[in-house]
N, C-alpha and C positions, 0 to 999 in steps of 0.2 A: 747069090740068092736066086732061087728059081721060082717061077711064076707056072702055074700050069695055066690053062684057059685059052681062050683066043686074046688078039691084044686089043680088040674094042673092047673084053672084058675088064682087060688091065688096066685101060683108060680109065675105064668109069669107076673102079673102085679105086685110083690114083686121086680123081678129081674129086671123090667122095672123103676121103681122108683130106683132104687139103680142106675141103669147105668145112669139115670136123675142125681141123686143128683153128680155122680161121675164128669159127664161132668161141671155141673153149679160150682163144686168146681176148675174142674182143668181152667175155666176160670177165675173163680175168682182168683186162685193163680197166673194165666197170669199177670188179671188184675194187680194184688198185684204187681210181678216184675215190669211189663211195668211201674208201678205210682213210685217204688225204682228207678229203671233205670233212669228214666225221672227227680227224683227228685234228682238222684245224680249228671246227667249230668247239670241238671239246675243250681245248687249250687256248682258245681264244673270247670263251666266252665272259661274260659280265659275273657271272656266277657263278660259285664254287662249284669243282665239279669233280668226281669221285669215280674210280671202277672199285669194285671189293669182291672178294668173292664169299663165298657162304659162309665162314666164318669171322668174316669182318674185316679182313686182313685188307689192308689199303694197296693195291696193281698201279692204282696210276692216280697218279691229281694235277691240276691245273695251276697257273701261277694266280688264278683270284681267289682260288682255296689256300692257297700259301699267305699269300697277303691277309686275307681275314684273319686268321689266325697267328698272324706273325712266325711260320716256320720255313725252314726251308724244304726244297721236294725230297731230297735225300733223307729229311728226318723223318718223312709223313709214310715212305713207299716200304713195305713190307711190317708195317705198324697197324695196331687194330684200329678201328674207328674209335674206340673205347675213349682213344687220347683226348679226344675233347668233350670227354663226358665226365662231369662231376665223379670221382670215384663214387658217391654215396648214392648213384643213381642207376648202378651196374646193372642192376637186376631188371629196374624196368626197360632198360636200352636191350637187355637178351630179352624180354617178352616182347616188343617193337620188335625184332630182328628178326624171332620166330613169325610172327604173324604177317610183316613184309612177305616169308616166304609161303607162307598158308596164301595167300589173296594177290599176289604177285606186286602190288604196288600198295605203296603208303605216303600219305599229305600230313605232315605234323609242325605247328610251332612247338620250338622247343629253345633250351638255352643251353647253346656250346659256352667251352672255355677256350678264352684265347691264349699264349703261352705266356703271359705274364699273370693269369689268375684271372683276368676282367670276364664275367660272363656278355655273351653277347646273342641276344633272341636272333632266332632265325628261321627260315621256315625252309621246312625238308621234303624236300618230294624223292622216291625212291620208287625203280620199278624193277625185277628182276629180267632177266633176258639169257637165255643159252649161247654157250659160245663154244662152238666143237662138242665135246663130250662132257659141258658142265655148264652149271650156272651159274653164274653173276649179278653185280647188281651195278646199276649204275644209279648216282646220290646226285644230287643236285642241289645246292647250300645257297640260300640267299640271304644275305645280313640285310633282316627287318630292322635295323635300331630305329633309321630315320622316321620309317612307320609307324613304328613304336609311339616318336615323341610324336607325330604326328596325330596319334589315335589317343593318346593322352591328355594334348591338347586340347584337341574336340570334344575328350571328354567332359576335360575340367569346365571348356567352353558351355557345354552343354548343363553341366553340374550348376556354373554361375546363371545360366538363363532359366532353370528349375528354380534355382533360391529366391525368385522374387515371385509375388503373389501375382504379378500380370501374367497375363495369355500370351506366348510366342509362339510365333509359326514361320515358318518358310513356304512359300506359296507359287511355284513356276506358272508360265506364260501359258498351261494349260490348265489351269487352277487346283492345281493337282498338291496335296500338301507332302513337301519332302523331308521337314523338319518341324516337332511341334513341345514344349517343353513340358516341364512334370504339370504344373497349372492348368494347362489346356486338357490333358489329360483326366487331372481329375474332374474337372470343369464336364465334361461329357461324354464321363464314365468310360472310357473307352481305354484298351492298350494301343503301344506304337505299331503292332501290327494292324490293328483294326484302321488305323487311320491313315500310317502313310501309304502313300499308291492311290488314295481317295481324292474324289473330285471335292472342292467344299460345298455345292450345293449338296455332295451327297450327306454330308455332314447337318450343313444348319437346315436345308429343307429349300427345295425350290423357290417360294413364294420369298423369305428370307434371302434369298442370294441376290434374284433377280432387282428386289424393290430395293434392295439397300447395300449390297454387297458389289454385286459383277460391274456396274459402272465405275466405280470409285477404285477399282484392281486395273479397270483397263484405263484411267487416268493414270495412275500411278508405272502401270508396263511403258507408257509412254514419256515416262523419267522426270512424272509430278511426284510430289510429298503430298499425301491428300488423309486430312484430319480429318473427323466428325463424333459428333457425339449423339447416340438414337439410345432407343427403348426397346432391345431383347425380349424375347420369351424361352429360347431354347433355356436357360438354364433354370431359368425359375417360370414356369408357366404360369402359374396362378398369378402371381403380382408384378414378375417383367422385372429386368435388370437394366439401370442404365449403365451404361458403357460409353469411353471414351477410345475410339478406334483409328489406329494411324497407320497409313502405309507409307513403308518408304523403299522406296525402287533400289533393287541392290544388280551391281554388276560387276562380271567379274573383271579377272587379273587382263583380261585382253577389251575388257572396255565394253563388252555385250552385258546388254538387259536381259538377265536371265530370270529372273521374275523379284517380288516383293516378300519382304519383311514387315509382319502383320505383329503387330502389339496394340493388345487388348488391357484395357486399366477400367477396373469398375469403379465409377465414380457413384453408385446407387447409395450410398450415406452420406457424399456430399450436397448430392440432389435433393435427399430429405434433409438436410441440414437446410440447404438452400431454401428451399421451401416451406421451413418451420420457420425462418427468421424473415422470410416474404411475409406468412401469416402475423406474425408477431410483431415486426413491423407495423402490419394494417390495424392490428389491435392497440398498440402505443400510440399511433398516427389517430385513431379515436378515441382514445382514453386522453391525450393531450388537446383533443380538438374540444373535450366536451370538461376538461378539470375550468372549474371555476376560476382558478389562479395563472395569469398571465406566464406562457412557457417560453423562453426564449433561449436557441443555442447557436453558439457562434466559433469558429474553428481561432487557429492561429492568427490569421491573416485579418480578423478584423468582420470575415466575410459571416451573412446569417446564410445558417442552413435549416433552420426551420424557426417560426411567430408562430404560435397556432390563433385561434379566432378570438379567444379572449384578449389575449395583446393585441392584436391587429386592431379588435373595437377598440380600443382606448388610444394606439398610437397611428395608425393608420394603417394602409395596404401595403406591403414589402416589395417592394422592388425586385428584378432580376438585377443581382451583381453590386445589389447596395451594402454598404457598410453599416455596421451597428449604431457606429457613434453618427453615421448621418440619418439614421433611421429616426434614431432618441431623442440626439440634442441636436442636429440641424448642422453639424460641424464637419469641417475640411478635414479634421486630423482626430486623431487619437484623443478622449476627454486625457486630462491633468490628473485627474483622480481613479480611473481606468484601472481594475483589479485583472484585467484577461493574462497578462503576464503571471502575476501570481498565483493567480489561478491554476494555470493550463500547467504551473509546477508543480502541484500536487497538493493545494494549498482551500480550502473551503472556508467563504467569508459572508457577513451580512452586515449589510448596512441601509439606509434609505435613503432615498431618493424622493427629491421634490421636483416636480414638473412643473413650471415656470410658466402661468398663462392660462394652466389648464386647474390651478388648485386643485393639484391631487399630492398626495403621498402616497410610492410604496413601499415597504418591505421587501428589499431584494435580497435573495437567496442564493448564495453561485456557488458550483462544486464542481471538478475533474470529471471526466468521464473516457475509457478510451474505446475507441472502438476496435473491430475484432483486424483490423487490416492495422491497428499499433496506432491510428490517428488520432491524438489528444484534443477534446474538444471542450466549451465550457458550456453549462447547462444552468440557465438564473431561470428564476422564480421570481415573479412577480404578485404583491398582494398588496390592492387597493386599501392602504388602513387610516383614509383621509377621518373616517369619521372619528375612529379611535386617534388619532392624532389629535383632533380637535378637542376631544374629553380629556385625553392626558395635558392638553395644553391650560385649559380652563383648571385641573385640579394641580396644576403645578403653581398658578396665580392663587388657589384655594391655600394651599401648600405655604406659600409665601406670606400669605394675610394672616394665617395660621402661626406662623414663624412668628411675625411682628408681635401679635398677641402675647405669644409664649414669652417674648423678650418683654413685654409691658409686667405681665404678670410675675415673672423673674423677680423684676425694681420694685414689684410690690411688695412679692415675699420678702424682697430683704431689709425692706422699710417697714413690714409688721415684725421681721424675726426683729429688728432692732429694738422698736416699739417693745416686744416682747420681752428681749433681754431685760431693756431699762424696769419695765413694771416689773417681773420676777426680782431683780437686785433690790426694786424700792420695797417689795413684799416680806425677801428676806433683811432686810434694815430694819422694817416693824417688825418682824416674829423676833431679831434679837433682844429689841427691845423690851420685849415681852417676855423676852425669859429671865432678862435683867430682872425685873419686876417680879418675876416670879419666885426667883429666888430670894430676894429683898424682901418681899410678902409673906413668903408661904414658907419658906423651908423652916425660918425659926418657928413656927409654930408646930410645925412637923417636930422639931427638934424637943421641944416642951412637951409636946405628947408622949413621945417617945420617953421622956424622962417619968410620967405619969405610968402607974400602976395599970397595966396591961397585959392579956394572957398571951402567949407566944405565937398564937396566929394572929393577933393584930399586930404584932412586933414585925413579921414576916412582912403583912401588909404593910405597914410604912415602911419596910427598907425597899420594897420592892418600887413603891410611888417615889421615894428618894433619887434610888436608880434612873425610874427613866425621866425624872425632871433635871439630872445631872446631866442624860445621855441627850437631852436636845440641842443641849451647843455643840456635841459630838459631829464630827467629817463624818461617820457613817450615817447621819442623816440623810445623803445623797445618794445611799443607795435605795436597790428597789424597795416595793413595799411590800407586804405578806398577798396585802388585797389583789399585788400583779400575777398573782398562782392560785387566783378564786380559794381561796379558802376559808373554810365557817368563819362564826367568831370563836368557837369553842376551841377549833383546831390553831386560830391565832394566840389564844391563852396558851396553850399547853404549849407551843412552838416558843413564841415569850418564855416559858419559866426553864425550858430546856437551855434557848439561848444563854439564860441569867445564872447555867448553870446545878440547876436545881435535879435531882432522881427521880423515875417513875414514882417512887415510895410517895415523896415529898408533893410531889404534884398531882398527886391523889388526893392526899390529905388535907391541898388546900382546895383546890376543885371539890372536895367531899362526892374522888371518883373511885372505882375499885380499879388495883394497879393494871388489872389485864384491860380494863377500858384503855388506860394511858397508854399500852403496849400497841393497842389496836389505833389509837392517834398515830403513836412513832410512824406503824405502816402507813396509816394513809399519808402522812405528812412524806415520808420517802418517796409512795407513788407519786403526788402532785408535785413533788420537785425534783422526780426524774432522777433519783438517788438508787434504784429497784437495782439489784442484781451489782451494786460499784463498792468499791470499799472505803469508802468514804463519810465519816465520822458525821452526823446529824449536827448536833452542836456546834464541832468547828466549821460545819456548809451554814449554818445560819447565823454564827455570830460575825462571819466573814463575807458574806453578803446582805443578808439584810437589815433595813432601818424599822425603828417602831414606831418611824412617822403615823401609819396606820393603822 
């Protein structure tokens, strides 16, 4: 080789070519690491890791892209990406694929398939890059699963602190809310944007923070549980919310206070509850102090929890932690007769009471009652009814003299019914006698007449005077008389001749009445003996009840 020049020129372009070649090598050896480096960071990373080039085809992957997916490298390298995409989701993995190369990079969750079927979420970052005369892409695969349950978690977490009507929040060491639940939200109209990142005086209002809030947060930073219950306006302006408000210090997994969990519980219908049964209370507590009737109530134990004024004047002043029965009767134990047992079972009783010393009676009245905390208590009535005692006592001795009398008069009735009998039997011995005679007397004469020349209504007349002088020693003598059904004497004629048998015709002709007069007796004689509207035969109703005693 020849050289033209002088040889200092040969020198310098000798030493120029060497410091050339020196540089072009120590790049090269750059190169050489940066591609080590690169390739040991690639295949050693935590994370699936991918070269492809423009149409997806897989150059090279990593053993935690093997592993995720259960393949080996041999099966993954000269294969499309496609392999771990749902086949029914081809088309959208080519519009991804295209737009990767519109925009040079792409950040997506999405869900590969691993080589047994299992989908597995992942998130994919993708950037293109030139390599010699082409582009590429290098993928980057992280299995989110853990994340997954992790975001699921908190959310369910979050899900379960929305379903209850109290206020949650998460509140850090600079009062800054980092978590606040669906409640809180509606509670102050607001989204989770509007509120997390916010201070909470920005929220409730400085004067609200300061007076009632910021002290009780920096108790609680300092790893207190710090309760209270006040009176809001932020929600309800006009009339103010009571609330019952707790913090309680949370820290984390390494043992730092990292600030409080704020739960809000409205208690504003307890508080009016509370406060109605305060009022209601004072109103009972005067309505018993001013009833005329002695109120006294007493629990299980024996013990009074309230006299009002009327018993108190009668029995005296009540004691703190006195007993009923040493109140009343002056006694060590429990009285013998003592209904509080029965009572307090569900059981309502009345009886009286005599107070020994003091001549009194009263009417005591006792009934169950519970109260709203489930305490069973008994509740008596007292009512002075000394003077009504005394009247019922004096009319029970009335009562008595009354009795005696009644049994005097008893032994009289039944010494004049005897009296009575005897005179009626000596009455009926004379009236026999008398009819003996009567017939002895009178019938033969009757009989002699009869045999004398007479027109056929006086014949009529003597059988008919024959008849009832026969019918006096007759048993139907004993029955009623006509005169017990008020009736004329005309209507007792005509009733007689029907008894005896006789026709309207016939009993005209001796009355000398026309037949429709007789017809119009029949009615009224059925009216007055209640015969009207029955089927029941006139003649056979009178000759089988009544006598012609009268």
């Amino acid at each position: 080789m020849r050289y033209s020049g002088s040889s200092h020129d040969r020198c310098l372009s000798a030493e120029y070519t060497c410091s050339a070649l020196k540089k072009r090598n120590g790049e090269l050896e750059q190169q050489l690491f940066d591609m080590k480096m690169f390739k040991q960071a690639f295949f050693h990373s935590h994370d699936g890791m991918a070269i492809a080039d423009d149409k997806g085809t897989l150059l090279e992957v990593n053993h935690a892209l093997c592993e995720t997916f259960g393949y080996r490298r041999e099966e993954l390298l000269g294969n499309p990406c496609l392999r771990f995409r749902d086949p029914a989701k081809n088309e959208e993995f080519q519009r991804r694929y295209a737009l990767l190369f519109q925009q040079g990079y792409l950040t997506v969750e999405t869900q590969y398939l691993h080589k047994d079927g299992r989908e597995i979420p992942v998130e994919l970052n993708a950037s293109v890059f030139r390599y010699d005369d082409r582009y590429l892409v290098q993928i980057s695969i992280r299995d989110i699963s853990c994340r997954r349950e992790k975001e699921s978690l908190l959310k369910r977490q979050q899900e379960i602190c929305s379903a209850t009507d109290d206020l949650m929040s998460f509140v850090d060491r600079d009062y800054v809310y980092r978590f606040v639940n669906r409640a809180y939200l509606d509670t102050f109209n607001v989204s989770q944007q509007e509120i997390l990142g916010r201070r909470v005086d920005d929220l409730l209002g400085t004067e609200i923070f300061e007076a009632q809030v910021r002290k009780r947060l920096d108790q609680c930073f300092s790893g207190e549980t710090v309760r209270f219950q006040g009176r809001f306006s932020f929600s309800d302006p006009e009339r103010g919310r009571f609330l019952d408000v707790t913090f309680y210090p949370y820290r984390e997994p390494d043992g730092m206070l990292s600030g409080a969990i704020v739960v809000i519980h409205d208690v504003t219908d307890i508080k009016l509850v509370e406060r109605r049964k305060v009022q209601e209370g004072k109103r009972y507590q005067h309505i018993l102090s001013n009833v005329s009737d002695g109120v006294f109530i007493v629990d299980g134990e024996y013990n009074i929890i309230h006299a009002n004024a009327t018993l108190q004047k009668d029995f005296g002043k009540v004691h703190s932690g006195q007993k009923c029965y040493e109140y009343l009767n002056g006694e060590l134990t429990p009285c013998f007769w003592c209904n509080n047992i029965h009572v307090l079972r569900g059981n309502t009783v009345r009886w009286r009471m005599n107070v020994v010393g003091k001549n009194r009676v009263y009417e005591v009245y006792e009934t169950p009652f519970e109260l709203s905390e489930g305490q069973a208590i008994k509740v008596s009535f007292f009512r002075e009814i000394t003077e009504q005692y005394l009247i019922e006592k004096k009319l029970a001795e009335k009562n008595k003299q009354l009795a005696e009398k009644n049994v005097e008069l008893e032994n009289i009735n039944i010494a004049l019914n005897v009296l009575l009998n005897k005179t009626r039997n000596d009455r009926q011995g004379a009236y026999r006698k008398n009819l003996v005679r009567l017939k002895k007397l009178v019938l033969p004469y009757l009989d002699l007449l009869g045999e004398c020349t007479v027109e056929d209504t006086g014949l009529e007349y003597i059988t008919i005077i024959k008849s009832h002088i026969n019918s006096f020693s007759d048993s139907r003598n004993e029955l009623p008389g006509y005169s017990d059904f008020g009736l004329t004497r005309r209507e007792i004629l005509v009733a007689d001749l029907i008894r005896n048998g006789k026709k309207s015709k016939e009993i005209a002709s001796l009355l000398g009445l026309s037949p429709r007069s007789i017809e119009a007796y029949r009615n009224s004689l059925r009216k007055k003996l209640h015969l009207t509207g029955k089927k029941i035969s006139l003649k056979h109703y009178l000759t089988s009840t009544f006598s012609i005693e009268n």
